[in-house]
C-alpha positions as CSV (number, residue, x, y, z in Angstrom):
1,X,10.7,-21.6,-2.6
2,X,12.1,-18.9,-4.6
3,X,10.8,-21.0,-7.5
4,X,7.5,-21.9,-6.1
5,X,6.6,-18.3,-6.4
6,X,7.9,-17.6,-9.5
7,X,5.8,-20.9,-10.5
8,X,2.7,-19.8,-8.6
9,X,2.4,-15.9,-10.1
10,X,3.4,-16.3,-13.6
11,X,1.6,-14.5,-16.4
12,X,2.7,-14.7,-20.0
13,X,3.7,-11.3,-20.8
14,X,1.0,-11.4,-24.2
15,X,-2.7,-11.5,-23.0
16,X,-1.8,-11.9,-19.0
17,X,-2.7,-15.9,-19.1
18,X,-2.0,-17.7,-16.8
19,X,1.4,-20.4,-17.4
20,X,0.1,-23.0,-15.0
21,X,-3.1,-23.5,-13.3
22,X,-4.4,-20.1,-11.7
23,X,-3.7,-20.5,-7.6
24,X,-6.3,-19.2,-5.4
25,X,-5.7,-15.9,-3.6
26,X,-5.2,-17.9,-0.1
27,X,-2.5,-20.4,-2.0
28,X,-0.3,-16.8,-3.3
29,X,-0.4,-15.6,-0.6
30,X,0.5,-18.9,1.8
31,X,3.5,-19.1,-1.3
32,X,4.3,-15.4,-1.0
33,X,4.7,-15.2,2.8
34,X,6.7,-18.5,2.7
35,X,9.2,-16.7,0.2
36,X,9.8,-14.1,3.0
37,X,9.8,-16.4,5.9
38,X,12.7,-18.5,4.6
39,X,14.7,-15.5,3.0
40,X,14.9,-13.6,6.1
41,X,14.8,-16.3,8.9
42,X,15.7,-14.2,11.9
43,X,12.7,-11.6,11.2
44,X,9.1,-12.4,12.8
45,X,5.9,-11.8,10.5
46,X,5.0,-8.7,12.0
47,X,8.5,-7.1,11.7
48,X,7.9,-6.7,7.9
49,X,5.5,-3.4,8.3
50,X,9.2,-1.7,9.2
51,X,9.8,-2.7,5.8
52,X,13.5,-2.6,5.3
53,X,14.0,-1.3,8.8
54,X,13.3,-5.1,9.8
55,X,16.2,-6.7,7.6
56,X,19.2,-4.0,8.0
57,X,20.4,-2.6,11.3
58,X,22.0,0.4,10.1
59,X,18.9,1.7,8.4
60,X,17.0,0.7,11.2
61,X,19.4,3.1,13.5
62,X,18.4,5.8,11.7
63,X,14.7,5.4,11.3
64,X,14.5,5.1,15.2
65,X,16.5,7.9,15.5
66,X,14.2,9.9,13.5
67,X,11.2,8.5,15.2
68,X,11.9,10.4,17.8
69,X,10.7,13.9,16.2
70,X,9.0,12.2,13.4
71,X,8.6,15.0,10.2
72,X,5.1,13.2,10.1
73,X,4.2,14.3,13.5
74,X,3.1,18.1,12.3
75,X,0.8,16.1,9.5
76,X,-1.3,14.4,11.8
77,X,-2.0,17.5,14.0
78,X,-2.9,19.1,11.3
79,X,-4.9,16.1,9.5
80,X,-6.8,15.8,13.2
81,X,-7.7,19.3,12.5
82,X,-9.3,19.0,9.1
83,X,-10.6,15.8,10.0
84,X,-12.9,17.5,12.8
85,X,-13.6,21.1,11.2
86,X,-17.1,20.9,9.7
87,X,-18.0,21.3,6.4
88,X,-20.0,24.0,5.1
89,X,-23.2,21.9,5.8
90,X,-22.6,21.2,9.6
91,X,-21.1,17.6,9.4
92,X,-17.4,16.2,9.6
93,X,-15.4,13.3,8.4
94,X,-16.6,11.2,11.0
95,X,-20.1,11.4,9.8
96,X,-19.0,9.2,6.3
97,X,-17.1,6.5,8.4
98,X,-17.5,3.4,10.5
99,X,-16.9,4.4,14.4
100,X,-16.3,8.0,13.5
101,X,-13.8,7.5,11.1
102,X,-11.5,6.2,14.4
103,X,-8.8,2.8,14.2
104,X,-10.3,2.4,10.5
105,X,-7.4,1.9,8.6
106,X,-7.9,-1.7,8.3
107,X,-11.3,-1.4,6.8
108,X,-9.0,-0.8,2.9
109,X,-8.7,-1.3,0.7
110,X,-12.2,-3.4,0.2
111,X,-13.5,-4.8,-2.8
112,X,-17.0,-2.6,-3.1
113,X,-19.6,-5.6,-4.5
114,X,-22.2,-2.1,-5.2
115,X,-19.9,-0.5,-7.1
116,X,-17.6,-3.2,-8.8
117,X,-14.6,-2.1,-8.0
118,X,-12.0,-1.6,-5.1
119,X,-12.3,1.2,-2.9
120,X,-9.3,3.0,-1.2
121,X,-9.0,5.0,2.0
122,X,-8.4,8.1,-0.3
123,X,-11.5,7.4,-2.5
124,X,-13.8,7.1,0.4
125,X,-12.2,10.7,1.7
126,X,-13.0,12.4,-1.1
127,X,-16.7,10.9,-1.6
128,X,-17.1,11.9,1.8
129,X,-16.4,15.4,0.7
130,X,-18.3,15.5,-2.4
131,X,-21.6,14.2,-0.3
132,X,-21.2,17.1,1.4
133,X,-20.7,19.6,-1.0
134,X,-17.3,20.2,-0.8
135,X,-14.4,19.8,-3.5
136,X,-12.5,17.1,-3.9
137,X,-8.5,17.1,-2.8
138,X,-6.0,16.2,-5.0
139,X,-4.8,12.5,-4.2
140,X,-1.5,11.8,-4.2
141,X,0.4,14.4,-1.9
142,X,-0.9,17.6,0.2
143,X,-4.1,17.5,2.5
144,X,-5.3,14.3,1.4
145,X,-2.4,13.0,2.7
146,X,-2.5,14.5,6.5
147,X,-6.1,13.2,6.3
148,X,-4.7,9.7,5.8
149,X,-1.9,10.1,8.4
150,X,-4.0,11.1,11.1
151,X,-6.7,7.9,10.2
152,X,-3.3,5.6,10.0
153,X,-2.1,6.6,13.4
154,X,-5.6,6.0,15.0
155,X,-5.4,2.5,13.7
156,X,-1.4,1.8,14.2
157,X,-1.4,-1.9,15.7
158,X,-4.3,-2.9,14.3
159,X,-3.6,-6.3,12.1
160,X,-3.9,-6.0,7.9
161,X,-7.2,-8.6,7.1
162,X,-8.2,-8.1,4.2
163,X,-11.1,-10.1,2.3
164,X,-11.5,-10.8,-0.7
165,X,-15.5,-11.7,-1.1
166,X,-16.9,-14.5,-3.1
167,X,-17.1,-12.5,-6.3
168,X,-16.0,-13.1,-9.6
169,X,-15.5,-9.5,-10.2
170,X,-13.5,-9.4,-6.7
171,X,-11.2,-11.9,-7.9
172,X,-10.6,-10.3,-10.9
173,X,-9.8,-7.3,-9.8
174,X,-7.1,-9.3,-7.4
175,X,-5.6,-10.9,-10.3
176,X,-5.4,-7.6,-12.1
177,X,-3.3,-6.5,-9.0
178,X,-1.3,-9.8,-9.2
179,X,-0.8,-9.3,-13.0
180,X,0.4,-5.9,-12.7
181,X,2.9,-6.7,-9.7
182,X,4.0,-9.4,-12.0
183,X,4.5,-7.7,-15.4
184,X,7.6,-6.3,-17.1
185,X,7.2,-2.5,-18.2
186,X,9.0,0.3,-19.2
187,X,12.1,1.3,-20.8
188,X,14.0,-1.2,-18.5
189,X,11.2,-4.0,-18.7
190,X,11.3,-4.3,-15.3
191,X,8.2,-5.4,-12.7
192,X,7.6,-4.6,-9.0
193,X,8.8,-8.1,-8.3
194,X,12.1,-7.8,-10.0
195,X,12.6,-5.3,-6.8
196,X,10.9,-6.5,-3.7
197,X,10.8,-10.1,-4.5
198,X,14.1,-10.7,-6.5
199,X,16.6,-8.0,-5.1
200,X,14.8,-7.4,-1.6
201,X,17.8,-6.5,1.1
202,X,20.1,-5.9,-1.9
203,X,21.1,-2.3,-2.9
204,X,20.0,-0.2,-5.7
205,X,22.7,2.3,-6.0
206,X,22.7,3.6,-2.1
207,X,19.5,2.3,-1.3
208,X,18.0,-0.9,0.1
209,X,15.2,-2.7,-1.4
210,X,12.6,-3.7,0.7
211,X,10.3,-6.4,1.1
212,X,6.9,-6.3,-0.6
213,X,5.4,-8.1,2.1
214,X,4.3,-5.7,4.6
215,X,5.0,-2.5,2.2
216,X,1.7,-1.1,2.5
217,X,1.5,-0.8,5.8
218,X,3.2,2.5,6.2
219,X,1.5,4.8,4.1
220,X,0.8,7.7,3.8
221,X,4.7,8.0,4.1
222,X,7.2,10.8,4.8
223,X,9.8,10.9,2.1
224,X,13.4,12.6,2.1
225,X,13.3,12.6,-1.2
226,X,9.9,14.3,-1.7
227,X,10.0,16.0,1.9
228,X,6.8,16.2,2.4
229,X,4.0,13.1,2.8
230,X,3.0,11.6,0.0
231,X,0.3,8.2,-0.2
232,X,0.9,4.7,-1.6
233,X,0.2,5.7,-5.1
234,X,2.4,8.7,-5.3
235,X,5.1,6.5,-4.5
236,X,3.4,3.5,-7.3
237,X,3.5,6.4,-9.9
238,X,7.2,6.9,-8.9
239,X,7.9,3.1,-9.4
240,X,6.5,3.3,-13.2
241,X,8.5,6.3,-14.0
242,X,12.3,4.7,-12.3
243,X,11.8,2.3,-15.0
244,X,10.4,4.4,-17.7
245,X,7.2,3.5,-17.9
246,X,4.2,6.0,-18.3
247,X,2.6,6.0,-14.6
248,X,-1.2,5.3,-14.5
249,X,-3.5,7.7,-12.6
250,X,-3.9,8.0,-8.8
251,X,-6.6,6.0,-7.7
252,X,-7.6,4.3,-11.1
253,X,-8.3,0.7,-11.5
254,X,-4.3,-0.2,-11.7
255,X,-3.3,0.8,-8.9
256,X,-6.2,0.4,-7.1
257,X,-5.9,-3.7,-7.9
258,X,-2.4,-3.4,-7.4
259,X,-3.1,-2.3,-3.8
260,X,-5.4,-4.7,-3.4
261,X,-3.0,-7.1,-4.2
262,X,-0.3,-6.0,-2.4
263,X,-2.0,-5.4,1.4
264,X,-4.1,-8.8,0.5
265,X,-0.3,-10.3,0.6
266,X,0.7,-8.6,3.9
267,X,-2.0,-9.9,5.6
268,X,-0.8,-10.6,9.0
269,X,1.3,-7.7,9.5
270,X,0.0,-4.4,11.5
271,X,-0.5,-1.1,10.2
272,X,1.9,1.3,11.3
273,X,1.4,4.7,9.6
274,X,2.1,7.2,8.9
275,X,5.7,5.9,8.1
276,X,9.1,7.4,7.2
277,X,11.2,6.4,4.1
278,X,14.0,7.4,2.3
């Protein structure tokens, strides 16, 4: 299986091209999910939003013990808070969003067929706030992120779907993900899958790599490491720079496709944000 995926996502490393015939989105994904399935046996679908909570017990100790006063919990008072004060105009959040801006998590990220591009949670918070006059908040740690923790937890349980529309430039920007989940980079010409395809459940000095399937799930996360919350791309930019690679920026195309990519994948599993990680 291992190889099938390998197979199935190849790119040569000089003008991303494809080594076989290019799969559809619905056939990596069937290929990915099937990788995880028959690594770890014992652990059901869903169970891969706790990420590596799901395939080691000790780690999963701890988090539960720390569930139980959460260092999140504070954010998503406080993200409830901003989330209803009005802006200077009158209006709130909830005036930007589907349903009030309530369980929408699994609304992103969404390939935007207007604007040609994919759209993340954390885009659509600050176009909200630049339609309504108001400045926008810097995205990869800070209020932005208590924003995003309080809109996770009104949508934990809710299953990952997303679609990919019939779009060439939808694809494209999926295969974009795929290609940069797939690449070598950096100083240590290493790619995301080296990590949380290859090494998943094995250590990495005292940590435990986790499965990709299910990773973006979480987010925004609480970090010991940063203590404080920090978003999906915070912790993208800190990927590129472990293997010495000059990050991209926050919300551009790169790592917008790649989380396009990556929750297209863990489609299946719930959202269960805010999250804690080491």
């Amino acid at each position: 299986m291992k190889k099938l995926l390998l197979i199935a996502t190849a790119f040569s490393v000089l003008g991303a091209t494809p080594l076989v015939g290019q799969a559809s989105p619905e056939e990596d994904q069937k290929i990915f999910r099937g990788y995880y399935m028959e690594r770890f046996p014992n652990i059901a679908l869903e169970d891969f939003s706790d990420g590596v909570y799901a395939i080691d017990q000790n780690s999963r100790d701890n988090w539960e013990a720390i569930e139980e006063f959460p260092p999140y919990e504070i954010a998503i008072d406080e993200g409830e808070e901003m989330f209803n004060t009005p802006f200077k105009n009158g209006k709130t959040y909830a005036s930007c969003f589907r349903n009030g801006g309530i369980g929408i998590k699994g609304d992103y990220p969404y390939f935007d067929t207007k604007k040609g591009k994919v759209v993340t949670l954390e885009m659509d918070i600050n176009a909200c706030r630049t339609k309504n006059g108001e400045k926008p908040l810097k995205y990869k740690k800070g209020k932005i992120t208590a924003i995003g923790a309080y809109m996770a937890f009104t949508s934990r349980g809710q299953i990952i779907n997303v679609k990919i529309p019939n779009d060439k430039r939808a694809i494209a920007a999926y295969e974009d993900g795929k290609r940069f989940f797939y690449a070598r980079r950096g100083q240590l010409n290493m790619s995301c899958a080296h990590c949380h395809i290859d090494n998943a459940g094995n250590f990495i000095r005292s940590n435990i790599l986790g499965p990709a399937l299910g990773q973006p799930s979480h987010w925004p996360a609480y970090r010991a490491k940063w203590g404080a919350l920090g978003t999906l791309q915070r912790r993208f930019t800190g990927c590129n720079k472990q293997v010495r690679a000059k990050p991209f920026k926050a919300q551009g195309t790169e790592y917008s496709n790649l989380e396009y990519f990556l929750t297209y994948m863990s489609n299946g599993t719930p959202w269960n944000g805010p999250g804690v990680r080491m």
